[in-house]
N, C-alpha and C positions, 0 to 999 in steps of 0.2 A: 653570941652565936648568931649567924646571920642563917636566915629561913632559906630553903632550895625547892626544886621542883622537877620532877621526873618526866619529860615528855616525851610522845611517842613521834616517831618520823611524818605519819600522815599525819600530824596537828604543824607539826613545822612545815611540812610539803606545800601547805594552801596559803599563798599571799595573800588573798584575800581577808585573812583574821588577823592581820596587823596592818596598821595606818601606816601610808606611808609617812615619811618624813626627809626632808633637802637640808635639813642643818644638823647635821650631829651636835651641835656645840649647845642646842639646846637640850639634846637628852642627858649629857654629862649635868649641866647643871638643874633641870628638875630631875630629883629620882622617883617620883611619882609618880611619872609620866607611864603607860601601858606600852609602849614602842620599844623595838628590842635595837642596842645599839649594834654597828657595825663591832667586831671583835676586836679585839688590840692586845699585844702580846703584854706590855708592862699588866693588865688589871687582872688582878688576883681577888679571889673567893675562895671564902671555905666550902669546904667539898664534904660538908656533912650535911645533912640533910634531916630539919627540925622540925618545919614546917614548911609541907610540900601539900599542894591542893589537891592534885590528881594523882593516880596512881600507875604505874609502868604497865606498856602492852603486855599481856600475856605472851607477846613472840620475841620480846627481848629480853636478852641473855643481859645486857648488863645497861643500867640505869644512866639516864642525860640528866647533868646536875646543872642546876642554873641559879640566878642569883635573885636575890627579892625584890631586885628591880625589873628583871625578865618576863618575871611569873604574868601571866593574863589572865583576866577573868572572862570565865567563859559564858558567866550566867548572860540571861535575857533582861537587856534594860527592859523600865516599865514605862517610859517615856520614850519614846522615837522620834526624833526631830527627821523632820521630811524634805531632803536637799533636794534642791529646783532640781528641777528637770527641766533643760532647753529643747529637746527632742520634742514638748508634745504642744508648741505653739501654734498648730493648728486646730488643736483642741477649747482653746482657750471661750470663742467666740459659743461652743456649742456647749458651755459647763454652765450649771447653775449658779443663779447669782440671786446673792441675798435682798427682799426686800420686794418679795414678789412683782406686780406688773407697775408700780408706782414709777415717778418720778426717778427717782434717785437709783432704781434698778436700771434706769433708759438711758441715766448719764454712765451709768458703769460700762452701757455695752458700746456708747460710741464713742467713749473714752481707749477700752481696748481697740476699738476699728482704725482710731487715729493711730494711736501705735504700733498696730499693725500695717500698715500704711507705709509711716515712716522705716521700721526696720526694713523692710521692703524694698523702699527707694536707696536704705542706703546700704545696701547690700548690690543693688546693680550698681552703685555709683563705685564701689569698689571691686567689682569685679573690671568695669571698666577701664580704671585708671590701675590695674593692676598690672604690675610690668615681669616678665620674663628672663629669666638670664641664660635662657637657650639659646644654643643659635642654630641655627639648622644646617647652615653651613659650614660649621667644625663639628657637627655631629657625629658623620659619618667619616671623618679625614682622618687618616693618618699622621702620623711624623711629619712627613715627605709634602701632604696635603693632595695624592696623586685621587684618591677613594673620594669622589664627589657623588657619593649613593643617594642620598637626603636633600642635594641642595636642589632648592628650589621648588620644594611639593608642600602642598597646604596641610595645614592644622584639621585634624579629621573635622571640628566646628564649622570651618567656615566652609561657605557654602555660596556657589555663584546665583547670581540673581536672573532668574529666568520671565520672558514674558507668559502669561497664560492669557489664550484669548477663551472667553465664556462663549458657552454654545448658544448661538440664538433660538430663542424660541420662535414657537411655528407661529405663523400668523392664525387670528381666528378666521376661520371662512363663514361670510355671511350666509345664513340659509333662508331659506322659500319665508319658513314662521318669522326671522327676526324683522324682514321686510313687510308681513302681510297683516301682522297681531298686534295690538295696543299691548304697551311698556306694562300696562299695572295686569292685562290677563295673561301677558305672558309672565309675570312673576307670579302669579297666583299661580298657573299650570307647572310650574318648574318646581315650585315649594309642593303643589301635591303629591309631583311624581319622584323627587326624593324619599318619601314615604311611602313606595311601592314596593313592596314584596313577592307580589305575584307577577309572573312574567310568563309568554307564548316565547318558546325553545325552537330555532330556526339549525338545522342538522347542515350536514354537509350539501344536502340536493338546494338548498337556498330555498327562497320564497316562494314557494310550492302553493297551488289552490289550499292544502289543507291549512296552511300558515294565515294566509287571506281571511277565510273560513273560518280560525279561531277568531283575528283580530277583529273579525266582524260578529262574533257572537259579543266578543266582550264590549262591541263599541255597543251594543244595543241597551245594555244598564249603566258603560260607565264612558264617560268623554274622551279616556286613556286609556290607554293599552303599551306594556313592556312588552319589548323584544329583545331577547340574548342572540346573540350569534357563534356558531360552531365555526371552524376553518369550515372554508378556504377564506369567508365573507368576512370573519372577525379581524384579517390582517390587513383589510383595507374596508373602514367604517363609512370612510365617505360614498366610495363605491354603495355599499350597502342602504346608506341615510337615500341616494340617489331611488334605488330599486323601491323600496319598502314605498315613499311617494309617489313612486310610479303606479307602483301594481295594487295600494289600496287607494290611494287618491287622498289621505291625511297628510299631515306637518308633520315632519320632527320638534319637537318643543324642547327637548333635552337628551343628552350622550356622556353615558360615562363607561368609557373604557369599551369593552365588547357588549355594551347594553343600548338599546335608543328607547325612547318613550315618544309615541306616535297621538297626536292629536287629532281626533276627528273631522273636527270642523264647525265653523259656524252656523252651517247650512246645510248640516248631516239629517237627514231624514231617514232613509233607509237602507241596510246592507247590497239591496240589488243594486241600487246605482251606481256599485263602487265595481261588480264584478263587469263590467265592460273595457274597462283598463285591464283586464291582467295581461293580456297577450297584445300589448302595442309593440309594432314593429317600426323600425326605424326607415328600411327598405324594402318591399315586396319581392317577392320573385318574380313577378310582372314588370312589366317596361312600364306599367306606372310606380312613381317613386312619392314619398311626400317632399313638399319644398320644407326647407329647414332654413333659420338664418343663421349665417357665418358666424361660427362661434367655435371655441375651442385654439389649439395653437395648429402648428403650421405641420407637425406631423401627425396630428387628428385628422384632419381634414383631406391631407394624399392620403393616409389610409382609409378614409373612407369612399375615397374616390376610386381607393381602388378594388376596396369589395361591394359597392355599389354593382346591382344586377345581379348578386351571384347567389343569392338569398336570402331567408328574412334572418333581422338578428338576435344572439343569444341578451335577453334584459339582465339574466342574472348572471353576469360575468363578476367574476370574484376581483381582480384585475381593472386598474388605470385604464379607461376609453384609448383605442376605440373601441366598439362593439365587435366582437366575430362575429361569422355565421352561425346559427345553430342547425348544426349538420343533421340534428333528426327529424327537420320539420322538410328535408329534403325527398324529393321523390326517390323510391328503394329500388325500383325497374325504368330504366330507360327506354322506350323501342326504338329499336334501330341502333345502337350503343356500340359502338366500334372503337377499341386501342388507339393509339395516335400512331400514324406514318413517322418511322425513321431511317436516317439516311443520314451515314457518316463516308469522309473522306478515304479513299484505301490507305492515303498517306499516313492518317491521323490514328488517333487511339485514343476509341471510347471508355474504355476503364479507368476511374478515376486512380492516380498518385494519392501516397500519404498525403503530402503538403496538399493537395486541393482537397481533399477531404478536411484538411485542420481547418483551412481557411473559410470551406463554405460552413464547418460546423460553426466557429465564433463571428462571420456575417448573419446565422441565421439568429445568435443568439439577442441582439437590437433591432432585430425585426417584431412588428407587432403579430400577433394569436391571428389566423387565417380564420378557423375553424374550430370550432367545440362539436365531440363526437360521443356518444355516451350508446352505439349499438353498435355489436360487432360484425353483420353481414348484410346486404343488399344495399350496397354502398355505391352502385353504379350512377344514382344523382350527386353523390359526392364527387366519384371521379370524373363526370362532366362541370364541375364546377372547379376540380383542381387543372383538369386543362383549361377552360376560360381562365383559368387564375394563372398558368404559365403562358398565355401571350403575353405580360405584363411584369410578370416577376418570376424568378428561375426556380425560387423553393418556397414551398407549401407548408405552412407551420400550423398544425393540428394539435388541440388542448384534448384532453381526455374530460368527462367531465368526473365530479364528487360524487358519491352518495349513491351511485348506480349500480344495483349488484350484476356477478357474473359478467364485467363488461372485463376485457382478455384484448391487449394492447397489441400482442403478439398475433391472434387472429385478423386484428384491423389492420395491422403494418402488413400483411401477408395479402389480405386480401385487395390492399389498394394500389399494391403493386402487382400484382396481377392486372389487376383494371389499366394501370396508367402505365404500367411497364417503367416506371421510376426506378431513381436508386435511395435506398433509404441511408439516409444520415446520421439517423438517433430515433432509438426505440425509449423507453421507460416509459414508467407507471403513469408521468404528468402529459410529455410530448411524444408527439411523432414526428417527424422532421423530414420531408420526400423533397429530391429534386432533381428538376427533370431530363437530365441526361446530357451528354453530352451532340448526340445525332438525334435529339427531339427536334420536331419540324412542326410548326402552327399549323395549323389547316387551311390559310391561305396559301401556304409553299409548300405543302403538300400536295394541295388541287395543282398547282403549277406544274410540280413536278410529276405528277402523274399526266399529267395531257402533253407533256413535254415527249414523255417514252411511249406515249400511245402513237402520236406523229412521226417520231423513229420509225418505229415498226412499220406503220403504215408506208412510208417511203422505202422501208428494206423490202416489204413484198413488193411496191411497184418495180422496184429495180428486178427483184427476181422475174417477175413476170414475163419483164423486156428483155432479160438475157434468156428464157426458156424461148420467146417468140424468134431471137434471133438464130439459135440453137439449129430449131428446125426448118430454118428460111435456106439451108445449105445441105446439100446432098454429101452424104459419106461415101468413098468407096468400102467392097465389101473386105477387101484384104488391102491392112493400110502396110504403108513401107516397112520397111525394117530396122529404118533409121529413127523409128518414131516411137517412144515408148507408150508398151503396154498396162503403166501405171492403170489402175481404175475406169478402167474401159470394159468394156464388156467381154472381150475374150481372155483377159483375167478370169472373169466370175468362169466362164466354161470351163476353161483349165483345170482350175480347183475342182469343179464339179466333177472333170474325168476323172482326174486321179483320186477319189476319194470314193467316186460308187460303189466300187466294188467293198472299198472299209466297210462303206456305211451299210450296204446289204447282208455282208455276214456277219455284221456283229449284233452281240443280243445287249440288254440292259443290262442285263449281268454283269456281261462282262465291259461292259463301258463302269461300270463301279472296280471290278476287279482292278482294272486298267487306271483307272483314279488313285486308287488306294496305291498303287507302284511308285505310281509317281509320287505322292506325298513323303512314302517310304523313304526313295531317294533321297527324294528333296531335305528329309529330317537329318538322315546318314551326312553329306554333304555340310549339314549345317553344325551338325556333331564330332566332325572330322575337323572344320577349319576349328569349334574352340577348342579340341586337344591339341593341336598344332600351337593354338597360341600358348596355351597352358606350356607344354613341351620347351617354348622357347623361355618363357619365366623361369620356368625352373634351371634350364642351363645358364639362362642371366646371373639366378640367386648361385648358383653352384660356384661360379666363376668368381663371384666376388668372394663367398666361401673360403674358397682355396689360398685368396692373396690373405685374407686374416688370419687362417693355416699355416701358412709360410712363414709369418711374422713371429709366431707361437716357438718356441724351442723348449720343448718339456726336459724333465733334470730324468736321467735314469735313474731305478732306484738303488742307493748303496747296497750291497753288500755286507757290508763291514757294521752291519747295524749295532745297536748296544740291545742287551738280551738282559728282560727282566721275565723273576719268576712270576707263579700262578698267585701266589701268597701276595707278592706287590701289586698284580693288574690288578687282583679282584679289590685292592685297598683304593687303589687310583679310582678304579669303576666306581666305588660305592663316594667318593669325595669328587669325584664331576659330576656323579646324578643329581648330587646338593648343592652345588653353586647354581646362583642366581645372576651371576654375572657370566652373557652369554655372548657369542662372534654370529650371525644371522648369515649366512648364505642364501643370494638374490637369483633373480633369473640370470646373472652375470657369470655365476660360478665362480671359478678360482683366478682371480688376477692378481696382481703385483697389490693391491691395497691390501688384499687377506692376507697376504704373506706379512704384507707391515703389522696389521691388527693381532695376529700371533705373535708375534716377536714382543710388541707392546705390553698385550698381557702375561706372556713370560716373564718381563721383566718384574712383575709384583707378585706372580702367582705360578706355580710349575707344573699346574695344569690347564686345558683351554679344554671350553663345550663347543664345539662346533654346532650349530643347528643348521638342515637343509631342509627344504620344504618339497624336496622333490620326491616322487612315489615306487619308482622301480630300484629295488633294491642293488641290481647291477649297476646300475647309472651311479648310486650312494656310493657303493663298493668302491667305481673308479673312482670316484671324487676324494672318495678317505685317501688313495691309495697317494692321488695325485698329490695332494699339502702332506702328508709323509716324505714324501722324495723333495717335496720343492722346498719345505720346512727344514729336515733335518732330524725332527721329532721321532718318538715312537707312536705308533697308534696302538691304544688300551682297546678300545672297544667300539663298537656302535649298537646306541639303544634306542629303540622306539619308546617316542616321546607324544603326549596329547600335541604340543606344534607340530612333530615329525619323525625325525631320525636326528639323532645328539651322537658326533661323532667325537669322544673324546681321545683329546693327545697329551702326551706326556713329553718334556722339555727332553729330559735326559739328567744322568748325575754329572756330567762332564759339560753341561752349556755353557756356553757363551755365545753374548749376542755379538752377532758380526760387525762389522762394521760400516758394512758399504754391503747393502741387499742387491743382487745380479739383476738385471732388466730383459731376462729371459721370459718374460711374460708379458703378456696383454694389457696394454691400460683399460682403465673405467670405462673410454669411451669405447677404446675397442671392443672389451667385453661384449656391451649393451649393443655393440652393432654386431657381431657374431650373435649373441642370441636374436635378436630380426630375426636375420637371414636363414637360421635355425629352423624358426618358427612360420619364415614364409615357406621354404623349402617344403617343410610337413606338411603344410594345408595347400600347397601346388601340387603336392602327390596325391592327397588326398581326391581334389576335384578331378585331378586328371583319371584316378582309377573307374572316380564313378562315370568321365563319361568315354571312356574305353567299355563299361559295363553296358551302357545305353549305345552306343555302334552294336555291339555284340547283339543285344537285344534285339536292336532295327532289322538288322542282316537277318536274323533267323528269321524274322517275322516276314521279309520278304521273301529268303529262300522259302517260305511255307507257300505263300501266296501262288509263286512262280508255279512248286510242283502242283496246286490242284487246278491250275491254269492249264496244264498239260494233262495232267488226267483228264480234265473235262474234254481238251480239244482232241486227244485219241477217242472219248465214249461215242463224242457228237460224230467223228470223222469211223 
């Protein structure tokens, strides 16, 4: 009797608890073996069951018999043999090796590196020589080979070989210290000042006395002193390395990032000597200048040429040289301070175009900083320095400064145009941007031109003079010809004088107002009359056209012979169009030949339609239901006020059919939309025309009033 075994589905379900195996021919002949063979119809077993290991799931109904070669043991070997693992040969180099830090531990590990190495190398070498039996060109082809989608595009790998060029670094710029300090004290001061932690904090207003003022406390116990920098100074250090030498009289010895470490000096004795530098000016406001030697490039130097004279300059500019001016060291009252002389051609036109405004705005944007301003009023030594500065250049480019509270950009742009009578360019919080006009005249061609019209004049009175002497070098008779006109002669002026004395003696002030006020009257009436006149004819325009889209229009009478449903059917109709959500929308167009299609349409899938109208007077609805009744064919069920409007439901009929060929008795689309216009102009042409029919009416009585107390007064007086 051969042994069985009863197994349950999930023990057979999991491949993983049998080996596999590629030779059947070895499990026929070991039967010892744990591997279950493929089935075959000739092998037979007994189907009793003697010795069975496990027992049947409690969820099967009837028992898997198998044979004592099938059976597997489910226990847990006690021995595990542990198959390679290929996956963890990166591990290999970082796992423990026996034989602690000795010798023979040292050959183990660069025994693995060799090896490592090698699989390595011969893993690219056969990816290498590795060949493809793609083609890329029958990839995408058809039969025919017409579909060439694929031929010719790269392998996602490969990849073109592009040049990169590296950024150059900056050059170092030599400073004042690396020229003036011995190699071994300038490494000594550079290693101390790596090890500083305390630093003097420079804000937006730059190197202020109280900055100075620190650096010269701290120079008094130590040789160095850090400075941090805030914007505007931190975005440009050199600028800053420049100012901080200037205004205390130390070296820089070292810079890192927005930090410099400032050196005293060899021959520092006391903080006062250093406070004589803080305000050096490059130019005076005086016609004396200091001599400077030729340094810098070729656009330092015109710009300095050309703010030269115009006042002294800002040291702590946050910004690349050159120097502005610093506009608060400016005088705030001029006397004698007079706007510039302007004078444009009649031909011409001072208002500047878009495009010249674009173009003076990105000219002025490569212009260098004129002026730094850091106060908002008494700016009239400013604006005697922005006209010396427009002989020479057309627009004026003003910095606002950092760090200065309550300064109002918007006050200074207002106020400088006032002064200069400028056009402003560009306002914001950094610049101000002014220039000067298109009829600005220097004040050389201004004196010109003023002594030019003084001469005029002067010669117009001589000529008057000589034509008054001539004048009276000839006797008048006392009554000239008749042939001669009375134009502006003297018996003109008598004339008028007769006929008017007697006006002028009876009338009072009164009534010279009375007499005003008539006239105005008129004059409004008159004015009131000619626009209903025009109105009047608009409206007969819109009328006329009216009538031709009238004409066009051929309404259907309504049948007779209608079909007659009872109360018991509307009200079922009524209550099954209030519920549809599929609706026809009535425009400002009303009813033309497209609504007649749109009904016919929805008749054909449904045998009733919702008309919706958006209009308000219920007569106006009335007609309109009545109208697609007659021009439909339909019955009309009802009209119900709806939150859209008015929902004018129709009903097909039991006897429908759709026609075949819809009649062209109606108005197209566009006609529609152009009778409703005309509609709507017509309405608001009657409209204005009523009111100023109401305002004639108005005028008229208000003069009839005037006239009657005109007359009663002149019976009280008379």
């Amino acid at each position: 009797m051969s042994s069985t075994m009863f197994l349950s589905p999930t023990m057979l379900s999991k491949p993983s608890n049998f080996p596999k195996t590629n030779n059947p021919t070895n499990q026929q002949t070991n039967p010892k073996s744990n591997s279950i063979p493929t089935p075959n119809k000739n092998h037979e077993f007994n189907p009793n069951p003697l010795n069975s290991a496990t027992k049947t799931a409690p969820w099967m109904k009837t028992p898997l018999v198998l044979e004592p070669n099938q059976v597997i043991d489910f226990t847990k070997p006690k021995n595990k043999k542990k198959s390679p693992d290929n996956t963890k040969d990166e591990k290999i180099l970082t796992q423990k090796v026996s034989g602690g830090r000795g010798k023979h531990a040292m050959k183990k590990i660069l025994y693995s590196i060799d090896n490592l190495e090698q699989e390595t190398q011969e893993l690219e070498d056969t990816h290498k020589h590795m060949e493809f039996d793609l083609s890329l060109c029958k990839l995408g082809d058809d039969k025919d080979g017409r579909n060439r989608k694929w031929f010719g595009r790269k392998l996602p790998w490969v990849r073109e070989e592009r040049m990169v060029f590296r950024r150059m670094k900056k050059e170092k710029t030599v400073t004042v210290a690396d020229l003036s300090l011995d190699e071994g004290l300038l490494e000594r001061l550079r290693g101390e000042a790596r090890k500083m932690r305390n630093w003097v904090k420079v804000k937006k207003a730059g190197v202020n006395e109280g900055v100075v003022e620190q650096i010269g406390v701290i120079w008094d116990s130590d040789e160095l002193a850090m400075v941090k920098f805030d914007v505007p100074l931190c975005r440009n250090m050199d600028r800053a390395r420049e100012i901080v030498e200037i205004k205390t009289g130390g070296l820089v010895i070292w810079s890192k990032k927005d930090t410099l470490v400032v050196y005293r000096g060899c021959n520092y004795n006391d903080y006062k000597h250093v406070t004589g530098t803080i305000y050096q000016t490059v130019g005076g406001h005086d016609d004396k200048e200091e001599t400077m030697p030729v340094q810098g490039s070729l656009f330092e130097r015109e710009a300095n040429r050309l703010l030269d004279g115009l006042g002294p300059r800002f040291i702590d500019w946050w910004m690349p040289k050159p120097l502005p001016v610093d506009a608060d060291l400016l005088p705030e009252v001029v006397p004698g301070y007079k706007p510039p002389s302007r004078l444009y051609p009649l031909s011409g036109r001072s208002k500047l175009t878009d495009t010249e405004l674009t173009h003076l705005r990105k000219q002025a944007y490569h212009l260098p900083t004129h002026f730094v301003l850091g106060r908002n009023r008494n700016l009239q030594g400013l604006a005697a320095a922005i006209l010396k500065l427009w002989e020479k250049c057309r627009i004026a480019k003003i910095a606002v400064k950092w760090g200065i509270p309550n300064t109002s950009n918007e006050q200074m742009a207002s106020e400088l145009k006032l002064l200069t009578g400028g056009v402003l360019l560009l306002r914001n919080k950094f610049y101000i941007i002014l220039y000067r006009g298109k009829d600005f005249l220097p004040p050389g061609v201004a004196d010109l031109v003023t002594n030019r019209e003084m001469e005029i004049k002067r010669f117009q009175l001589q000529e008057e003079t000589a034509r008054a002497n001539t004048v009276e070098a000839f006797d008048y008779l006392d009554q000239p010809s008749s042939d001669c006109s009375t134009v502006g002669t003297l018996k003109e002026f008598q004339t008028i004088q007769s006929e008017h004395e007697g006006f002028k003696a009876g009338i009072s002030e009164a009534g010279i107002q009375v007499e005003a006020e008539k006239l105005k009257l008129e004059k409004e009436i008159r004015i009131q009359e000619r626009k209903y006149l025009i109105l009047k004819m608009k409206i007969n325009k819109a009328s006329k056209e009216l009538a031709k889209l009238n004409s066009a229009w051929e309404p259907v009478e309504p049948n007779e012979d209608r079909e007659i449903i009872t109360s018991e059917e509307r009200e079922c109709l009524r209550k099954m169009g209030l519920k549809m959500d599929s609706t026809l929308v009535l425009g400002r167009r009303g009813v033309f030949d497209g609504v007649i299609e749109g009904l016919h349409q929805h008749w054909k899938h449904r045998e009733i339609v919702k008309v919706v109208t958006l209009q308000r007077v219920f007569s106006r609805i009335l007609y309109t239901a009545q109208c697609i009744e007659a021009e439909s064919g339909g019955v009309l069920v009802s009209i119900e006020k709806i939150k859209l409007g008015y929902a004018i439901i129709m009903y097909r009929g039991k006897n429908y059919k759709r026609p075949s060929k819809l009649s062209r008795n109606l108005l197209t689309k566009r006609e529609a939309l152009q009778k409703s216009l005309e509609m709507q102009r017509i309405g608001s042409l009657n409209f204005f025309a009523n009111m100023r029919q109401q305002a004639i009416y108005e005028l008229k009585c208000k003069l009839d009033a005037l006239k009657y107390t005109d007359m009663a007064e002149n019976k009280l007086t008379s």
